[in-house]
N, C-alpha and C positions, 0 to 999 in steps of 0.2 A: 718901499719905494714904489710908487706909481706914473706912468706917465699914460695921457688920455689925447688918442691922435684922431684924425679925421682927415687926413690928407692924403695923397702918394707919392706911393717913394719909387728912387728909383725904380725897384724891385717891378714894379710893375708896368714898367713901359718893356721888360722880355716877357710877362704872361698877355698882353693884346695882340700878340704873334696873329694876325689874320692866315696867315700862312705858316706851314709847320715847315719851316727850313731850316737848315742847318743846328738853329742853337736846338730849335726842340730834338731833331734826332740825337744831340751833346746830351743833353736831360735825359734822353731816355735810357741812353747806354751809362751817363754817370750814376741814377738811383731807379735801377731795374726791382720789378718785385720779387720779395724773397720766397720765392715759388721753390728750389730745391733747397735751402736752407729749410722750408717747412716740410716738405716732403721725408726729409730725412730724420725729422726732430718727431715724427711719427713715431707713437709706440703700441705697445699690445696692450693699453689700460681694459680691465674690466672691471665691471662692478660688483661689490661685495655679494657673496650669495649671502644669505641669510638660513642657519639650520631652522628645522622643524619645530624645534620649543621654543627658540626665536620667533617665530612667526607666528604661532600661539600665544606666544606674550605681549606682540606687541598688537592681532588681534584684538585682546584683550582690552591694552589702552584704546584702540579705536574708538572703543564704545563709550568711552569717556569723550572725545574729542569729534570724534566724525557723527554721533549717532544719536546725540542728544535732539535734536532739534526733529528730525525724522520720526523718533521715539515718542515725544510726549504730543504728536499731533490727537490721539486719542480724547486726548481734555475737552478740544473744542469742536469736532471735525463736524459732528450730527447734530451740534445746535445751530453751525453755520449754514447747516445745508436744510433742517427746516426751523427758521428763525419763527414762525407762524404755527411750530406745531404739526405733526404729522395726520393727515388727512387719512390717510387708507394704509393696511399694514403693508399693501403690496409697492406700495411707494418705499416703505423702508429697505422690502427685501432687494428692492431694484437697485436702487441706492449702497446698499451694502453690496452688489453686486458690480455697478461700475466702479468700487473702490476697489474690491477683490483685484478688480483687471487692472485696476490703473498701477496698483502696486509693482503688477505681473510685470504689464507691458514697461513701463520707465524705469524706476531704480532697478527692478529686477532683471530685465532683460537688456534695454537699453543701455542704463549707466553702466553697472556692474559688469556685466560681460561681451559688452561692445564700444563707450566709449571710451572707458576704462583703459580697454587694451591701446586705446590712441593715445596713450600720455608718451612722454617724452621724456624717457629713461627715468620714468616715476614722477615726473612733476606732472599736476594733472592743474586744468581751469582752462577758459577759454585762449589765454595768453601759451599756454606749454602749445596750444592746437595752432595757433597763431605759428609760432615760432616752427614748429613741423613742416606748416606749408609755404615760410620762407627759407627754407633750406631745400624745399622740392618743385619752387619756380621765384622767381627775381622779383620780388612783390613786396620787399623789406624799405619801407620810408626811407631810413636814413642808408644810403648805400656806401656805408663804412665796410661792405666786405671785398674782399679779392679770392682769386684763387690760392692762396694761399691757406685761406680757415678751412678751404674742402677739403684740406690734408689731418684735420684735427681727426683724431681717434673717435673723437664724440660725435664728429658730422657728418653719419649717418641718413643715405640719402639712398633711395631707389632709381636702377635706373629702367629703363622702358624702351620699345620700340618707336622711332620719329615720326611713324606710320600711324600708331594706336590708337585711341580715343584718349586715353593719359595725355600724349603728346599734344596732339589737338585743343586739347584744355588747359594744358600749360602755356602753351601756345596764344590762345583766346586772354588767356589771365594776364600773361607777360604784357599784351600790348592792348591794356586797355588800363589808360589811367583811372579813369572813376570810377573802374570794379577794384581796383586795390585801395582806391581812397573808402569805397562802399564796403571792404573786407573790414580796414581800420578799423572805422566806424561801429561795423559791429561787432570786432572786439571791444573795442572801451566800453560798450552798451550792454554789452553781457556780464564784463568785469563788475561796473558801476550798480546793475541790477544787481548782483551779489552781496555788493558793501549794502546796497540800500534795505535788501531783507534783513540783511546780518544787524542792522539796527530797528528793526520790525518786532524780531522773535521774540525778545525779553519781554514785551508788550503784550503777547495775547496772553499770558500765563493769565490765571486765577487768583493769583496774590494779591492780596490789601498793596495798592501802591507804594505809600510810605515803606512798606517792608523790601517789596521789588526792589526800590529805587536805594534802600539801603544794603540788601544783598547783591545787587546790580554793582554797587562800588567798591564791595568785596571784593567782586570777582574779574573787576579791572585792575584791582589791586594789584592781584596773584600772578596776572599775565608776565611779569617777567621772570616767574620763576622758570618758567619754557613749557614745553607741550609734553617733555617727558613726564615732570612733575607732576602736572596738572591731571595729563591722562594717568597718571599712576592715585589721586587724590578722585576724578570723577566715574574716572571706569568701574566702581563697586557698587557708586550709587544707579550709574546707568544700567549694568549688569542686573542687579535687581530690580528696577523698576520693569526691566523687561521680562526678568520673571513671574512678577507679581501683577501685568498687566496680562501675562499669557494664563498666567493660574486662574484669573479672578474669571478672565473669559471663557476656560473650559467650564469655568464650575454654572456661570452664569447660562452655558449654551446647557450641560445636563439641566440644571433647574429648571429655567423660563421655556423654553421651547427649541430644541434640538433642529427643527425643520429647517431651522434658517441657515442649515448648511446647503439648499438646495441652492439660494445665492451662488456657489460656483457652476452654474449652468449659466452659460452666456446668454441662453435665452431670456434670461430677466433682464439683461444690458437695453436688448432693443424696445421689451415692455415699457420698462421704464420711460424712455424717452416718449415711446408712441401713448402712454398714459400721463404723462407731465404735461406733456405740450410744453408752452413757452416757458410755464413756471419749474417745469423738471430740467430744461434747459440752464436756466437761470441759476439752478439750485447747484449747477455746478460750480458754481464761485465758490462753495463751500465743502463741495467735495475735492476740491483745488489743493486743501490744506491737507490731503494723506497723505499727499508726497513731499508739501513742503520740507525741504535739509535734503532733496537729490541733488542739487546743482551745488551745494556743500560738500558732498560728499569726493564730488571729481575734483573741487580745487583745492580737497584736503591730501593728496596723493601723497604729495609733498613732505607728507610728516609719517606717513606710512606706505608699506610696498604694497604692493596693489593686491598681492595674494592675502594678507594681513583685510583687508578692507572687505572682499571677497568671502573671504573665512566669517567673519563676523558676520556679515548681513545675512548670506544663505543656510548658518546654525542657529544665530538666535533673533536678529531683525525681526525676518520677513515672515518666519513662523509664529513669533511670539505677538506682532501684528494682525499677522491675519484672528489671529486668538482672540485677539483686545478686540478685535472690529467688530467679529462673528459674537463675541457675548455680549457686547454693549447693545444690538441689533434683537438679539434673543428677548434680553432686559425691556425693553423699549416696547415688544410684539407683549406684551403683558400690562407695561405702564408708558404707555405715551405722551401720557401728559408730561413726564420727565424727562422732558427733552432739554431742559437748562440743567447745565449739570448732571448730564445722561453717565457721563462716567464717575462722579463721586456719590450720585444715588443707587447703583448699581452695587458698588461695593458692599461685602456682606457688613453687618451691624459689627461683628464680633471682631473683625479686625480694620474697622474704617477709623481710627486717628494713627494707627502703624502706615498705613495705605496711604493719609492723607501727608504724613511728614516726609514720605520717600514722593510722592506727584509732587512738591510744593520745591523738594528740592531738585527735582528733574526737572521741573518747567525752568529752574532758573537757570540752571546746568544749560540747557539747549541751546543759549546761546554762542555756547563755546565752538559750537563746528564753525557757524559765521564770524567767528572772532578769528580764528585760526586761518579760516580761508581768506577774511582780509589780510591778512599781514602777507599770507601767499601770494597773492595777486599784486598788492603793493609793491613788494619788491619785486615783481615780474616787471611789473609794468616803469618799474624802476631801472632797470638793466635796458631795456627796451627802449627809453628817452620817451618817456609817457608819462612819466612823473618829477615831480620836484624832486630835488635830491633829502633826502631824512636820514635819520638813523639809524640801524641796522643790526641787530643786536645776536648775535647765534648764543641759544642758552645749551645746547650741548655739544658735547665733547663724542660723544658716541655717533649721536646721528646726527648729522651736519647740515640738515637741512631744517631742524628745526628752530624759526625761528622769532625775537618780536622787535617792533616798531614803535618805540616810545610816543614818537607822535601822533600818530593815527591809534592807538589805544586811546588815548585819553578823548581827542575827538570822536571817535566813537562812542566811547562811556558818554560823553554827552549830551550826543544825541540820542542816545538809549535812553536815559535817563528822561531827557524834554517828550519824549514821545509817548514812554509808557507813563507819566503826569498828564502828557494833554489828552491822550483817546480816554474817552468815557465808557464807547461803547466798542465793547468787545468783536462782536459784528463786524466794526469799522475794520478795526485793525488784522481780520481774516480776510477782508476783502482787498484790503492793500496788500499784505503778504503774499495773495494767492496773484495779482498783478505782478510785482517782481519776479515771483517762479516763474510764472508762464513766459515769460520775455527771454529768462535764462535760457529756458529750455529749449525755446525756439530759434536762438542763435547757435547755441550748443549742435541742433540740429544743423543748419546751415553750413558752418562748421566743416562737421563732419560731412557731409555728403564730401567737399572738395578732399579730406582728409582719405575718402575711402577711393578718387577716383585716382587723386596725385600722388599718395602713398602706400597706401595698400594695392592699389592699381586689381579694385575688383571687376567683375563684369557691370558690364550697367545694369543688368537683371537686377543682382541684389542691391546696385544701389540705389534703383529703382524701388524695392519693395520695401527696404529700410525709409527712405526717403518717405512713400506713400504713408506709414503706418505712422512715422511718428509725426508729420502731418495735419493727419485726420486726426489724433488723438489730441495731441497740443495745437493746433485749430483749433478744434471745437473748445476746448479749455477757454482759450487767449478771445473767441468772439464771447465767450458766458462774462469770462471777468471785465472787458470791455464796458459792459453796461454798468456795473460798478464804479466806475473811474470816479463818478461824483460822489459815491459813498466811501470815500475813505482809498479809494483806487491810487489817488493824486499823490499820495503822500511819498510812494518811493518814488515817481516819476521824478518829484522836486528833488528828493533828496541823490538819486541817481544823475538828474541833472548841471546838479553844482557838482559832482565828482565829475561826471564827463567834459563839461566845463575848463578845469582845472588839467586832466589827462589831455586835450584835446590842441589848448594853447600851448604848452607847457612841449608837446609835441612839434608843434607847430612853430614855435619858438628856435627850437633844437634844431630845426631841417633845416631853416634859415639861417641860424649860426654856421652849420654846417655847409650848405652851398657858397657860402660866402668866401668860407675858410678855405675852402676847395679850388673858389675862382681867381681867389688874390694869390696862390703859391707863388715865391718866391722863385726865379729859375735856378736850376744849378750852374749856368754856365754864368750867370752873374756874381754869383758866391766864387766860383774859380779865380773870375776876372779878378776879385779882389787879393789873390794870392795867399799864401799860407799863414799872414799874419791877420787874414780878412780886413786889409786893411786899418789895424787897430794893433794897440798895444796885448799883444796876449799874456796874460796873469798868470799864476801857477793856480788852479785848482779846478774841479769839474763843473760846468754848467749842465742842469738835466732840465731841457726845453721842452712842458710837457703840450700835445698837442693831438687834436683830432683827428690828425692826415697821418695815415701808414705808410704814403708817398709822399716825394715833394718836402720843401722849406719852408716852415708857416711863416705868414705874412708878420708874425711879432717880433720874429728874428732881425729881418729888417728892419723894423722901427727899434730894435734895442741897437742894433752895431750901426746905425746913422744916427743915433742920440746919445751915444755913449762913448766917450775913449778908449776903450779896455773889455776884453771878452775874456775867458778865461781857457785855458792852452788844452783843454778838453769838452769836444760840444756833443754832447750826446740830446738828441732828439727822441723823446719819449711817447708814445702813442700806446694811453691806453683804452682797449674798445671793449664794448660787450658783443658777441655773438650769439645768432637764434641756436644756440644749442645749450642746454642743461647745465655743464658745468664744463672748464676745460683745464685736465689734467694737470697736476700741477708739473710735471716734466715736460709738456710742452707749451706752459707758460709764455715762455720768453722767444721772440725772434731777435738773432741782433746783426745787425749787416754794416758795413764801414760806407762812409758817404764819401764820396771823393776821394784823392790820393792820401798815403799816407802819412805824411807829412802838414795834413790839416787836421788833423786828428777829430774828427768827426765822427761820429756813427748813429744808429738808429736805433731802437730798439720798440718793439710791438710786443707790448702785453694783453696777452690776451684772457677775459673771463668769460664764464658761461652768465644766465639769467639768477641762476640760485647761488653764485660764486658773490665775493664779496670783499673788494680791493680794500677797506679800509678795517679787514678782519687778520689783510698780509703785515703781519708787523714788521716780517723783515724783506719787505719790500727792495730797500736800497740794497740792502747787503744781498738779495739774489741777484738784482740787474749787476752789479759790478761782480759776480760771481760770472755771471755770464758773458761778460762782455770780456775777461779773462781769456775766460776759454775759449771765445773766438778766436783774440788775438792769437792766442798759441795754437791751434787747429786753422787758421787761415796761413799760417806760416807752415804749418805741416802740408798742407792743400798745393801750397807751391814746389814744394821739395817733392810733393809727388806727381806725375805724370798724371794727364785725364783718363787716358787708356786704363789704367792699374786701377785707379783710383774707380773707376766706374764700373771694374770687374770685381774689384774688392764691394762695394754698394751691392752689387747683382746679386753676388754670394751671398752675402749676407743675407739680402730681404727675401732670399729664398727659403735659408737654412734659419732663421732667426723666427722661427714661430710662436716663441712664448718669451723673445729676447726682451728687454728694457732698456730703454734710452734712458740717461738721469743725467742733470747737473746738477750733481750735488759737490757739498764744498769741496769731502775728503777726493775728491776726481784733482782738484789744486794744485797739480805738482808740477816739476821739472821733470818728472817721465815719461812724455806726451807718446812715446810709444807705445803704450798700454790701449791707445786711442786712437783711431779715427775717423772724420768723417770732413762734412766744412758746414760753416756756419756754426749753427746750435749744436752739430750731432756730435754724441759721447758714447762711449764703447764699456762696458763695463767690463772687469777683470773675466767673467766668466761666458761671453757672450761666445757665437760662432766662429765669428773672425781668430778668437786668440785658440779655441776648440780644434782650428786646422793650422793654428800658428802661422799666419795674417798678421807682419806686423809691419810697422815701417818706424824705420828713426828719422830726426831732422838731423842733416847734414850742421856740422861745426857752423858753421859760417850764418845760417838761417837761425841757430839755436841762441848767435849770441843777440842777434839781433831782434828776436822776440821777447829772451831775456831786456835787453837795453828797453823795449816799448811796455813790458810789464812794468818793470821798475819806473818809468817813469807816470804809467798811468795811478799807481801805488802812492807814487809822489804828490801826487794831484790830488789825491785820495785825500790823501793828509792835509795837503794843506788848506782843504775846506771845498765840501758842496753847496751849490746853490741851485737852490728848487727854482725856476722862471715859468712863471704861470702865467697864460694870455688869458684878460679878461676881458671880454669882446662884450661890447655895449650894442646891441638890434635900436634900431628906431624905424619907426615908420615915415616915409617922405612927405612929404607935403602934400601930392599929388593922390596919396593914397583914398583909398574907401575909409568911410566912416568905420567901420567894423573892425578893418585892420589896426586903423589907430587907436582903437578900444583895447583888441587883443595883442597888441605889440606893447605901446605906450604906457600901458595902465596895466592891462592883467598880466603879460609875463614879466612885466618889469616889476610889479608887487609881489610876485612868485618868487623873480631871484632873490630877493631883498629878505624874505622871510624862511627861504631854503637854507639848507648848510652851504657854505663855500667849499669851492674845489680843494680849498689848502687840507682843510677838513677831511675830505673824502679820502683824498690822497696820504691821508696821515704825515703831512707836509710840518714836521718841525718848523715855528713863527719865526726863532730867530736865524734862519734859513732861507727863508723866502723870499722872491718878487717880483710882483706883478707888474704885468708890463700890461696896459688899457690901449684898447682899439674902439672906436664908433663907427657904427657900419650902418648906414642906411637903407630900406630895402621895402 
């Protein structure tokens, strides 16, 4: 059943209140937020440590998954950078020498042991950095939070002096709308450059196309085996390839010429440049490509612990790299002219088709870090309201954050596929990849400076010198590949375009929905007016009204009980949100609070996920809310039988003495013994906690016991005789009056977006024969 309104209702001549009189102070005292309900639903969650052969193993799979692409930059790096043939050998050495550094300075020191340590309880991409520094100043688009989420376990925030430069800059950030629309911005732009190399890489390898493009569908294939499997499948071959690129390089550096280790003197950094001139400038578009798979590697956090990522690159990466660079440089200082194909002319005779089967399968392998890290982002930017809604698939059981995207797989296989058919020349396709990185990098950087002054709260000194270096470094990169833009440069811009695109409306769309939703609430003191029958026939069974407000009465409510006969004798108000934090516990899931008195049998309930969390993964979704909404009733009955004085000395106690306690709603909590427990709201006491440790207990008085019992039993009764899901699907249009652009992006692009997205019923894991939607049109 659908009904599709555009008009108003009552409901809305008590939200034009010019003035907050009377009713609004009714609304505030009837649905206050649940500020000590979450406080108390607070536990001691921590996150799994991982042992030592753990982390060695799952090192391991990194190199399958995070390392490929970083790995086989060796194939192309020295044809890209002298496409013309090397001129003087002192150009090579220089050349091998700004690569030494570039390695030094960015994955190595940068990524690895600086921005790294910025993820957010292990999710790492520009979106975990995003979401950091809206939990450490009020700069989040959609403003679905309260004080209520800063009670989550997971949200994790510093605090500072009012006085400080921190302050001052949160301060500056808070009140300045186009620096957080300007933050937005270049998050999508950094995400979007990511997806756009990630369909780049497949493309520079060396393989006959036809072959590419048929192991390229391979290995879109296998994506939903998950990232365990896959890294468990590519990690052997990457493993060795980096063996065999570090061996081939020592052997190459005793053979050909040993000298060219004096390459690690910086002093060839500056020759070079002052012996290039413009052309040694320029040549850096192609030394661009030793680092391309850094800005992979942060948004691959996700699938691996940081120490895991760390391990890998500082034992066998970065040394077996340096290896590969320093002998193909040695090679070259003897045959110059073998600069196409500088690394498969290098390899010795006696084992060059062994050599050439393990490159052939590593170039195509390299893909995989950007496959990975798109599906990371995706579903960041998915929690976030940045994306359309998709599918969402978690392939393991062990580690729960790894995971795939049906439809962005296949689209991306796509474009992988169209890209490495249309580039001819290999050239092109360096100089577009080394475009995308550089862009990454330098939002990555931006980033972080705010990341190091609002969270880490360092001096300005270092963030100064951080700032400076990485700067100068990705500067001078980002003006070299510049000139490139018409060779082959263009190509992620487009393709990062149409993504930012789509994130941009799609966002933009959601704020809209969302203020609307906001401005139309429903008053409560209009709902009262109605009385306990709301004016309507009340049914036996639960209505669960799902909705974007964690306060307040959505405006559907109204348009269902002024076009309907009959509601049904239980209204529970659903809100489920995503917050900028990682993932949120699943003990304090749930908030549930009563709306009005009780005898309208009303309540609310806030479910709460993090960005890497994933509501249509909750199968037992219904069966927790009515587990929790239980346990209120019987603990808001305890709540009144106890005194606030007791009751808040009992709390005291507790959060003193309860240092390693656990809050849970879980079912077997279920009983008529509620003195095993207490708290109000959400909060649950487990059998072994402090309170029963000093024997802390309270009972409910006869008289309160029966009457909880009577309100259980009859919400049990409701239970049974049937839920209905009511979903508001709220139609945006643009006005008449609007901008051309807007009617573009309203009319046309988000309304083609919903249309081809999943439905909420969907998302919601909303049983069909269940459901119904109630349609609102909103103009804007």
């Amino acid at each position: 059943m659908e009904m599709q309104m555009a008009r108003r209702t009552p409901a809305d001549e008590n939200t034009d209140n010019n003035n907050k009189g009377s009713v609004w102070v009714l609304d505030q005292q009837l649905d206050q937020p649940m500020d000590e309900e979450a406080k108390r639903l607070r536990n001691m969650y921590t996150e799994k440590k991982h042992s030592t052969l753990m982390l060695l193993q799952l090192a391991f799979q990194s190199l399958g998954v995070v390392y490929g692409d970083l790995g086989t930059s060796p194939l192309y790096v020295f044809y890209n950078t002298f496409p013309d043939g090397i001129g003087d050998p002192e150009d090579l050495i220089g050349a091998l020498s700004v690569i030494i550094y570039s390695l030094t300075l960015i994955p190595l020191l940068k990524y690895v042991f600086i921005v790294c340590r910025a993820n957010d309880n292990g999710q790492g991409g520009t979106f975990a950095l995003y979401s950091l520094l809206c939990r450490h100043a009020k700069i989040k688009a959609i403003p679905n939070q309260d004080q209520t989420d800063e009670a989550l376990t997971t949200y994790s925030r510093s605090t500072f002096d009012e006085h400080s430069f921190t302050a001052r800059t949160k301060r500056w950030l808070e009140g300045h709308a186009l620096m957080q629309s300007t933050l937005l911005i270049l998050v999508l732009v950094g995400s979007c450059m990511v997806i756009g190399d990630g369909i780049l890489t497949p493309a520079i390898s060396e393989v006959v196309v036809l072959v590419a493009v048929v192991i390229l569908a391979l290995l879109f294939s296998m994506q939903h085996h998950g990232t365990d499997k896959v890294g468990w499948l590519f990690a052997p071959i990457v493993l060795l390839w980096f063996l065999v690129i570090g061996g081939i390089g020592m052997f190459n550096i005793w053979k050909y010429e040993s000298s060219i280790l004096k390459a690690f003197s910086p002093v060839y950094v500056y020759q070079f440049f002052k012996r290039g001139g413009k052309g040694g400038w320029t040549s850096l578009g192609g030394i661009m490509l030793s680092i391309t798979g850094t800005e992979a590697l942060f948004a691959d956090l996700s699938h691996f612990p940081v120490s895991s990522i760390q391990i890998a690159f500082t034992l066998v990466v970065f040394p077996c790299l340096l290896l590969a660079y320093c002998g193909q440089a040695a090679y070259l200082m003897k045959n110059s002219n073998n600069v196409i194909g500088a690394f498969y002319h290098s390899i010795p005779d006696n084992i060059y088709w062994p050599v050439f089967i393990v490159a052939t399968a590593a170039a195509v392998v390299a893909s995989q870090a950007t496959i990975t890290a798109t599906f990371s982002l995706i579903k960041q930017a998915l929690a976030l309201g940045c994306f359309p809604r998709v599918k969402v698939v978690h392939t393991s059981r062990k580690y729960r954050h790894q995971i795939y995207i049906p439809e962005i797989n296949w689209i991306v296989m796509i474009l992988c596929i169209v890209v490495t058919a249309g580039f001819k020349n290999q050239n092109q396709i360096g100089n577009a990849s080394g475009t995308a990185v550089c862009i990454v990098m330098l939002v990555t950087t931006l980033l972080m400076i705010l990341v190091m002054i609002l969270v880490w709260r360092c001096h300005w000194i270092l963030v100064l010198i951080f700032t400076g270096l990485s700067l100068v470094v990705e500067g001078t990169y980002f003006s070299a590949v510049l000139l490139k833009v018409n060779q082959g440069g263009w190509v992620p811009l487009v393709i990062a375009a149409a993504f930012f695109i789509i994130m941009y409306v799609w966002h933009y769309g959601t704020v809209k929905r969302f203020e609307i939703e906001m401005h139309s609430k429903v008053s409560m003191a209009w709902i009262l007016g109605l009385g306990p029958s709301l004016g309507l026939v009340r049914v036996p069974g639960i209505g669960l009204v799902y909705t974007e407000l964690a306060s307040g009465v959505p405006l559907i409510f109204s348009h269902f009980i002024t076009n309907l006969p009959a509601i049904h004798s239980v209204v529970v108000f659903v809100c489920v949100k995503y917050l900028p934090v990682w993932t949120v516990p699943e003990e304090e899931r749930f908030l549930v609070k009563r709306i009005g008195p009780k005898n309208f049998h009303m309540f609310r309930c806030v479910a709460r996920y993090g960005y890497k969390d994933d509501h249509k993964k909750d199968d037992d979704f219904e069966k927790k809310l009515f587990q929790s909404l239980f346990m209120f009733v019987r603990l808001e009955c305890l709540m009144e039988a106890s005194s606030d004085s007791d009751l808040s000395s009992v709390l005291d106690q507790q959060t003193k003495q309860s240092g390693d306690g656990l809050f849970c709603n879980s079912s077997n909590m279920l009983h008529s013994n509620v003195n095993q427990s207490i708290g109000s709201g959400d909060l649950i006491v487990p059998d072994d906690s402090p309170l029963h440790a000093n024997n802390i207990t309270y009972s409910i008085p006869a008289s309160n016991q029966v009457g909880t019992d009577d309100e259980v039993e009859f919400l049990n009764n409701c239970r049974d005789a049937g839920v209905v899901h009511i979903l508001g699907n709220t139609v945006i249009k643009a006005r008449r009056e609007s901008k051309f652009w807007k009617k573009i992006a309203i009319d046309y692009l988000y309304a083609f977006l919903r249309k081809i997205c999943r439905e909420n019923s969907v998302m919601f894991n909303v049983p069909h024969e269940s459901l119904l939607n109630v349609g609102q049109v909103f103009y804007v």
